[in-house]
C-alpha positions in Angstrom: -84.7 -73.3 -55.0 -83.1 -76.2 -56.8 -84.7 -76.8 -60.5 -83.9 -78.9 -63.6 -84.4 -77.3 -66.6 -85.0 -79.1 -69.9 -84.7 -78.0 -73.3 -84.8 -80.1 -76.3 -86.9 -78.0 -78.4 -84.4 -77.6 -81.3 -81.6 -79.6 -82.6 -79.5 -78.7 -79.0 -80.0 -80.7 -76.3 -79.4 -78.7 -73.2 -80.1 -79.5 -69.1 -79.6 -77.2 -66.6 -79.6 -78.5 -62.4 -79.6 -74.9 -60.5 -79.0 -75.8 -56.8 -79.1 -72.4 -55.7 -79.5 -68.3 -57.3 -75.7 -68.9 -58.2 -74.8 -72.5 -58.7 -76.0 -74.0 -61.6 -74.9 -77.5 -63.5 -74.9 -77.8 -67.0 -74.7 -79.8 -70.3 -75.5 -78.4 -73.5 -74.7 -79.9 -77.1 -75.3 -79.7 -80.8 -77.0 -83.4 -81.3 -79.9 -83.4 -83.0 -81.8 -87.0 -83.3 -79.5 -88.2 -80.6 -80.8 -86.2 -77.9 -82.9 -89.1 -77.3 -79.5 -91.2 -76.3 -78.4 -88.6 -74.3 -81.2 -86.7 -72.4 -82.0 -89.2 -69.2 -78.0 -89.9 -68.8 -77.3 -85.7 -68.5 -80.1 -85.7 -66.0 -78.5 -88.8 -64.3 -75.1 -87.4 -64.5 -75.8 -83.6 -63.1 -77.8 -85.1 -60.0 -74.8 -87.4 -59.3 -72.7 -84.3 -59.5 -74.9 -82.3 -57.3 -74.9 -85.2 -54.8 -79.0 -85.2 -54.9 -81.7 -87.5 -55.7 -84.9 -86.5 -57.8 -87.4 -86.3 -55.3 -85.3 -83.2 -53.6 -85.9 -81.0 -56.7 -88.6 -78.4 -55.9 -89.6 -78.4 -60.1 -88.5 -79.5 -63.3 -89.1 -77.1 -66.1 -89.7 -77.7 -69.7 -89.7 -75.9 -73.0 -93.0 -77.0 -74.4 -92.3 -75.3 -77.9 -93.0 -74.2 -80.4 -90.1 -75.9 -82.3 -89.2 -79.0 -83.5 -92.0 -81.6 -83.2 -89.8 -84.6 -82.2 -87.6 -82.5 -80.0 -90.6 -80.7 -78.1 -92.3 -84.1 -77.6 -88.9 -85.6 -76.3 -89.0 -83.5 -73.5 -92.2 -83.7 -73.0 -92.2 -87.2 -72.2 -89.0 -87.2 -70.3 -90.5 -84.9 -67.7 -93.4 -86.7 -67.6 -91.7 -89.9 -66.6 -89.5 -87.8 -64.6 -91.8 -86.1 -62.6 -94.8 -88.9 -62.6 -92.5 -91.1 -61.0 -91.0 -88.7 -58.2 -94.2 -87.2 -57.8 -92.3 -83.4 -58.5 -94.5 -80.1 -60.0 -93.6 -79.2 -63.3 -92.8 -75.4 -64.5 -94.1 -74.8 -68.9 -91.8 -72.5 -70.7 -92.4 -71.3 -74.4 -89.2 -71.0 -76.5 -89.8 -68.0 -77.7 -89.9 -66.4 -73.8 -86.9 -68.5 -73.6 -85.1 -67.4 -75.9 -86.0 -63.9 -74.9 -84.5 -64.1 -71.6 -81.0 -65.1 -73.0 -81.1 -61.9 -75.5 -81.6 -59.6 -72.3 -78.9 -61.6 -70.2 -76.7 -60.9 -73.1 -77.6 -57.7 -73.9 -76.8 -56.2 -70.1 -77.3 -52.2 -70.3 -78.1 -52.1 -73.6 -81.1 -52.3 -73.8 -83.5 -49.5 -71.4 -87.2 -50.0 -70.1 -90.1 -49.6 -72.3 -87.6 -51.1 -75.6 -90.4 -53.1 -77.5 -88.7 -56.1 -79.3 -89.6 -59.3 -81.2 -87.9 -62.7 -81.2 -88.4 -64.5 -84.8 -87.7 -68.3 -84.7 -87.0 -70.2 -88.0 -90.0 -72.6 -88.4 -89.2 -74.3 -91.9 -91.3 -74.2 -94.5 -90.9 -70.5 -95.0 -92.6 -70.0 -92.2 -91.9 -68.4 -88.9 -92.0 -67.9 -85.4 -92.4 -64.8 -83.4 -94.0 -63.0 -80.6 -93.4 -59.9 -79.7 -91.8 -58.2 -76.1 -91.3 -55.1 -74.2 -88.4 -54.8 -71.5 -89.9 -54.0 -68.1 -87.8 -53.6 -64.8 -84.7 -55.9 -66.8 -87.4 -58.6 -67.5 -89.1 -59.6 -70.6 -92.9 -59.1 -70.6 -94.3 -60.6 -73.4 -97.0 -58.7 -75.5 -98.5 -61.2 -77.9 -99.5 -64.7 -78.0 -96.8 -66.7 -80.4 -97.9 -66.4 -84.4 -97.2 -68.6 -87.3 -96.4 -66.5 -90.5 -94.7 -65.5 -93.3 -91.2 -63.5 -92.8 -93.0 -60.7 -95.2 -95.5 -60.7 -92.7 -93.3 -59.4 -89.9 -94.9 -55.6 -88.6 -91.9 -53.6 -87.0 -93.7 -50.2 -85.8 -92.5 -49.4 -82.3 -89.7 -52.6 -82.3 -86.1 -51.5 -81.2 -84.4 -54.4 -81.6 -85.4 -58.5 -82.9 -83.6 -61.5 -82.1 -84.2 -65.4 -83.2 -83.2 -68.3 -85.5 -85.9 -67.0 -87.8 -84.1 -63.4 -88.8 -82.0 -64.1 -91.7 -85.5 -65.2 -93.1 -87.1 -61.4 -92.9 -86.8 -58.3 -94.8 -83.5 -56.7 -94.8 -85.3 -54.1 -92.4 -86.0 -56.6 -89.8 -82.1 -58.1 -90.5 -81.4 -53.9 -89.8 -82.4 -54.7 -86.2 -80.7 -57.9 -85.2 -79.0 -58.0 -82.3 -78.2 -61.7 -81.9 -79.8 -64.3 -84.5 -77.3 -66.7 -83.4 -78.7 -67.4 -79.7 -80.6 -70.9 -79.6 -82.8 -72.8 -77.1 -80.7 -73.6 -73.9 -81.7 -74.4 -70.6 -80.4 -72.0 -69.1 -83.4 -69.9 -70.9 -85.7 -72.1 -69.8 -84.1 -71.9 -66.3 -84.3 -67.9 -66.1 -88.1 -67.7 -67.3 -88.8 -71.2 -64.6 -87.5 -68.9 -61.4 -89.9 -66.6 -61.1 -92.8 -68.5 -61.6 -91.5 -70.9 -59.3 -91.9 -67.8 -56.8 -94.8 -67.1 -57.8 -96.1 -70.7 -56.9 -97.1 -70.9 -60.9 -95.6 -74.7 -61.1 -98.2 -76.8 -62.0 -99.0 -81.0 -62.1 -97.6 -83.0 -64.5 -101.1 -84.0 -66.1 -101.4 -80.4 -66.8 -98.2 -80.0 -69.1 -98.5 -79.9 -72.5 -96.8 -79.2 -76.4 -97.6 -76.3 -77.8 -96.9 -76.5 -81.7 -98.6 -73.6 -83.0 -99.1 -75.3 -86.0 -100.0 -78.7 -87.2 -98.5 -79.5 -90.4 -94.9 -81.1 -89.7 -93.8 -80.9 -93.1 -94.5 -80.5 -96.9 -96.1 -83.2 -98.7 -94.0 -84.6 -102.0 -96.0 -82.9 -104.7 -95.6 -79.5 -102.7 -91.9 -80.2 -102.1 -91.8 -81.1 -106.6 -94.0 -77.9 -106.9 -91.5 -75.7 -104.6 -88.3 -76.8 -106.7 -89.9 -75.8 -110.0 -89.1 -72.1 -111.1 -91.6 -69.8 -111.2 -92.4 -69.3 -114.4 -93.1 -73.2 -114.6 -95.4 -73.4 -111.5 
């Protein structure tokens, strides 16, 4: 089951070539803008290493967000050209299942069956990411489709444990139940939650893939970013 894993859905820029269960090529990197320089030479560089050519990868997975809106559309397009080209199904991972499966590789025994858990991803503008999870057979099942809120907004009734980028944003009761704010978007995430669907024949064409942004506004406008540095007795 050889697969090629893409994640450029924050400011890392991560690929992933597994070859087999066990062998599995890497490159991950703190780069932020210039993930765009660096992205197709990885790719170039891993299959060189592995000695293979494109066409003999059985899928190439993507994180399709949400997360940064440049970063999520730069992988978007790369697999598309990627997989257009050498004519190879494509496997859509969310970021949040993503970053899910990296808390429970982490974790290892402590965490038990039936543990309900939420990861939180920071989404700027005071805003968050989240989605919530229960642990089933050493897998993450996910529970909810991904929100857009408010930290204040978090609910925590049943949740053992959260995770995510987005924590130190919450409530000092959510903060109670971190376990690991400091994991971020890697491929070898997207990797872990691409396996099993590959087995379960879930890859899909490349016209079918997707962003998902969960929301629509990229940024503040200038009068809301004045408005937000006024104190608030002034506003």
């Amino acid at each position: 089951m050889r697969i090629l894993a893409i994640e450029t859905s924050s400011a890392w820029c991560s690929v992933a070539l597994a070859l087999n269960q066990h062998t599995v090529l890497q490159r991950h990197e703190y780069l932020g803008a210039a993930a765009s320089l660096h992205l197709l030479p990885w790719i170039n560089t891993l299959l060189q290493e592995a000695e293979l050519e494109l066409v003999e990868i059985d899928a190439i997975a993507v994180d399709i967000g949400p997360g940064a809106f440049t970063g999520v559309r730069l992988g978007i397009a790369c697999v598309q050209g990627l997989a257009c080209g050498a004519h190879i199904p494509v496997i859509s991972v969310m970021s949040l299942d993503s970053i899910a499966w990296q808390a429970l590789q982490q974790m290892n025994l402590l965490s038990h069956n039936a543990d309900q858990f939420l990861v939180i991803l920071d989404a700027r503008m005071h805003e968050v990411y989240w989605a919530k999870y229960i642990l089933q057979d050493g897998c993450p099942v996910r529970l909810t489709a991904p929100q857009l809120a408010l930290p204040s907004q978090i609910a925590l009734e049943d949740i053992a444990w959260v995770v995510g980028s987005g924590v130190h944003l919450c409530s000092g009761a959510v903060q109670a139940l971190a376990y690991k704010t400091e994991i971020s978007a890697h491929a070898l995430g997207v990797l872990g939650c691409a396996r099993p669907q590959l087995t379960a024949g879930l890859q899909h064409d490349v016209r079918l893939l997707e962003p998902l942004y969960v929301r629509n506004k990229v940024a503040f406008t200038s009068a809301e970013r004045a408005r937000n540095a006024l104190p608030a007795a002034a506003q």
